[in-house]
N, C-alpha and C positions, 0 to 999 in steps of 0.2 A: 638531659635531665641533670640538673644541678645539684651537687651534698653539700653540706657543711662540712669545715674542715671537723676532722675528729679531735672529742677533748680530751688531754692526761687527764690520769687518775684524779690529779689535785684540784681539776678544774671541776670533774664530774663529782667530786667531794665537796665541794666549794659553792657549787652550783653558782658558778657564774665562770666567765673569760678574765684569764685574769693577763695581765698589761704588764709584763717584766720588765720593761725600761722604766714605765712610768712611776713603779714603784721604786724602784732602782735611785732615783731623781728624786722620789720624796722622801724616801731612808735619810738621802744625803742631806736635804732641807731639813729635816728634823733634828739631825745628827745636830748641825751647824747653830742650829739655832739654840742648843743647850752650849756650846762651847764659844763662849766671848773673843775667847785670844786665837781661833782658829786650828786646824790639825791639816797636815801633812795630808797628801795622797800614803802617805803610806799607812800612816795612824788613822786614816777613813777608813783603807779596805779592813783593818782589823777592829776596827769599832762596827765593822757590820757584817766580820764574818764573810768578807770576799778579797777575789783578789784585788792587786794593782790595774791588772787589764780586765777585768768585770765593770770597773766602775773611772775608767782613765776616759774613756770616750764621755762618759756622761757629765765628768767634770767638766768637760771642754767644751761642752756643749751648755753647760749652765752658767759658765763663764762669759760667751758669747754673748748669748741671750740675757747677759746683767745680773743674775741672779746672785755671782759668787762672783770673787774680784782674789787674785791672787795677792797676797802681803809677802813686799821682797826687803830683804836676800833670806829671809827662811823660809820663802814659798808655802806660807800656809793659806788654804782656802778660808775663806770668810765671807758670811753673811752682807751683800748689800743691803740697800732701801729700799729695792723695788720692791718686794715682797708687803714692805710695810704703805707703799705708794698702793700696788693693789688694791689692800683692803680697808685704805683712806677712799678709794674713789666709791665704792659702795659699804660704807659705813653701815657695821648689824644694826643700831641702835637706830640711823634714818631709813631701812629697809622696813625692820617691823614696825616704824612708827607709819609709815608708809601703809601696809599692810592693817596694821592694828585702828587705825582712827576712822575709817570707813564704816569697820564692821561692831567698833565702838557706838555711832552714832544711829547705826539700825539697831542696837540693841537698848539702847537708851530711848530711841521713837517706841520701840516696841513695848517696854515694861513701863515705861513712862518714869525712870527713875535714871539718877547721872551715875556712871562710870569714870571709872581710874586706873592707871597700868603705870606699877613702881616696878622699879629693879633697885639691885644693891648698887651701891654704890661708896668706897670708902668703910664698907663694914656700917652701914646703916640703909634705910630703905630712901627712896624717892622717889617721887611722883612726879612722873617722864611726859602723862598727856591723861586728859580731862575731859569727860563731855558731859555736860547738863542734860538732863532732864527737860525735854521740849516743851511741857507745860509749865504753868502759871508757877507752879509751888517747886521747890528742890534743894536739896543737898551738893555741896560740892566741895571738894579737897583740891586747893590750889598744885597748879604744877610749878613744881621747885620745891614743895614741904619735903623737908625730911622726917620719917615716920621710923620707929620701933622695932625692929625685928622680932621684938620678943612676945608687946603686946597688941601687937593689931594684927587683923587677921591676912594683910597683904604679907606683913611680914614675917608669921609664921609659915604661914604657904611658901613665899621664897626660901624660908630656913629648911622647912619640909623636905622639899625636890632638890636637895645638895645632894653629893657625893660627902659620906660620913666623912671624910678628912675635912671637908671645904665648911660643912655645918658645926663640926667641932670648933674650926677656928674662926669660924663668926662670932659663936657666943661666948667664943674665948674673952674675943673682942669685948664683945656688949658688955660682959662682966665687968669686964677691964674699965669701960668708959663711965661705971659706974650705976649700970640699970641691976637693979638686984633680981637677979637669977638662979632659981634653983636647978642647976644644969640636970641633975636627973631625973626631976618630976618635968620640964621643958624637953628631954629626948623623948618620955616617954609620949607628952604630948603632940608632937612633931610627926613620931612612928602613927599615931592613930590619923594624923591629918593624910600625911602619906598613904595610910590603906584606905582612907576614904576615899580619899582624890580631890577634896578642896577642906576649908575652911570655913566656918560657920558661927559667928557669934555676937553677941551684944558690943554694942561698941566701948571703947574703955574708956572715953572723951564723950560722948556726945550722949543722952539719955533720948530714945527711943529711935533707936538707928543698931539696926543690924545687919552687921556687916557680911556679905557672901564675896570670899574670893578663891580664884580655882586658878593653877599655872600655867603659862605657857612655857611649852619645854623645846630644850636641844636636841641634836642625835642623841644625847647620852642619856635622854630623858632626864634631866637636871633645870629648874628652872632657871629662864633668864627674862622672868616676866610674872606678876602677879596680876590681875584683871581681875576687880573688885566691883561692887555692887554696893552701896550706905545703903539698904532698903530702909525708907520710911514708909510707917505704915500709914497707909488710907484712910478715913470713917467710911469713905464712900464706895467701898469694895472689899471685896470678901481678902481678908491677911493671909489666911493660907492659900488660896486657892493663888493668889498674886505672889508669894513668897514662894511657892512649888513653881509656879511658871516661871519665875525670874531667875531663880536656882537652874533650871531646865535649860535655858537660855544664854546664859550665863557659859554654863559647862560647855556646850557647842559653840559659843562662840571662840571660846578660848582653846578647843581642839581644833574649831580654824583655823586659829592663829599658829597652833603649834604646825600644824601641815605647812603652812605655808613659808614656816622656817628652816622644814626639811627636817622638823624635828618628832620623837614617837611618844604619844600619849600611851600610858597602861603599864606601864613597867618604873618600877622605882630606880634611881640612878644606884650602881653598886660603887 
């Protein structure tokens, strides 16, 4: 009869196994990656609180495998490019477009209306990918526009789901480039999108187009994604009944999206 090995304290605290090399390796990644000019094995182990020989083998071992490249004659460790080679070969932005344009186009067959999915970009929003509406009549916002952070409703939703530092200096921005902001009636706005969980409004360009848009979020629950609805309204269908199913629709589709980022819906980013 077979046991598992038994867990420390910190593990049954933890409630999970936890991996002391591999965290050991990404302390060191982390470290490096905030320090340009490189550090010392010896200014590593005290920048994390270990010693020389806690974390000597795993220099040498990231060195090997390309990670870190020794800079001589003062021997300091340094960040290669493989790291940045990695997360070129699957690119976030061609992952969720991947991911997002599928479940785009069932929800556009489904509500009979076109979809849009901006992210920031540059401290302004964009419109990353596009799907019409499969019948006859529709609404659509090119990909490539750049859109408002402040007045459309993609773009407060992305202001929304920041981290208060990262939303402050967006509409630091906005300010700055000239869109007139009243930053405390705009947080306040923002906080109520947030405990909503999406966005909801008349459009500010176009008359009789309301717009629904709701996040796709990170781990950190933080948006890196708006997923918007223009609803126009029908004569030949009931407006609420079609704006409650589309809203409905909407929201699921875009906690799809956030799953399948590996990211958590329901909690606001701290």
């Amino acid at each position: 009869m077979s046991h598992s090995p038994p867990m420390n304290v910190k593990e049954k605290d933890s409630g999970r196994y936890r991996a002391p090399a591999l965290e050991k390796g990404l302390e060191i990644l982390e470290l490096l990656a905030a320090r340009s000019e490189g550090l010392s094995q010896s200014e590593i182990a005290r920048a994390l609180n270990r010693t020389v020989g806690e974390i000597f083998r795993m220099l040498n071992c990231l060195v090997e495998r390309g990670y870190l490249s020794i800079q001589r004659p003062s021997d300091r460790y340094i960040l290669t490019l493989k790291l940045f080679e990695l997360a070129n070969r699957n690119s976030p932005l061609e992952k969720m477009l991947g991911n997002a344009l599928p479940a785009m186009r069932e929800l556009a067959g489904s509500i009979e209306q076109s979809c849009h999915l901006g992210v920031i970009e540059g401290g302004h929003g964009v419109i990353v990918a596009q799907v019409d509406n499969p019948g006859h009549i529709g609404f659509a916002v090119r990909v490539g526009s750049v859109i408002s952070l402040a007045s459309t409703a993609s773009g407060r939703v992305l202001l929304a789901f920041q981290t208060p530092e990262d939303r402050q200096r967006l509409m630091s921005r906005a300010r700055s480039d000239g869109e007139r902001l009243d930053l405390e009636a705009m947080a306040r706005t923002l906080d109520a999108i947030r405990e909503r969980g999406f966005e909801e409004m008349e459009s500010t360009r176009i008359r009789g187009i309301r717009d629904i848009s709701f996040p796709v979020l990170d781990h950190r629950s933080s948006a890196v994604a708006a997923l918007t609805v223009p609803f126009i309204e029908r004569l030949d269908a009931s407006d609420r009944e079609a704006l409650a199913r589309a809203r409905g629709l909407l929201g699921r589709t875009a906690a799809t999206l956030t799953a399948s980022l590996g990211g958590r819906s329901g909690a606001a980013p701290g």
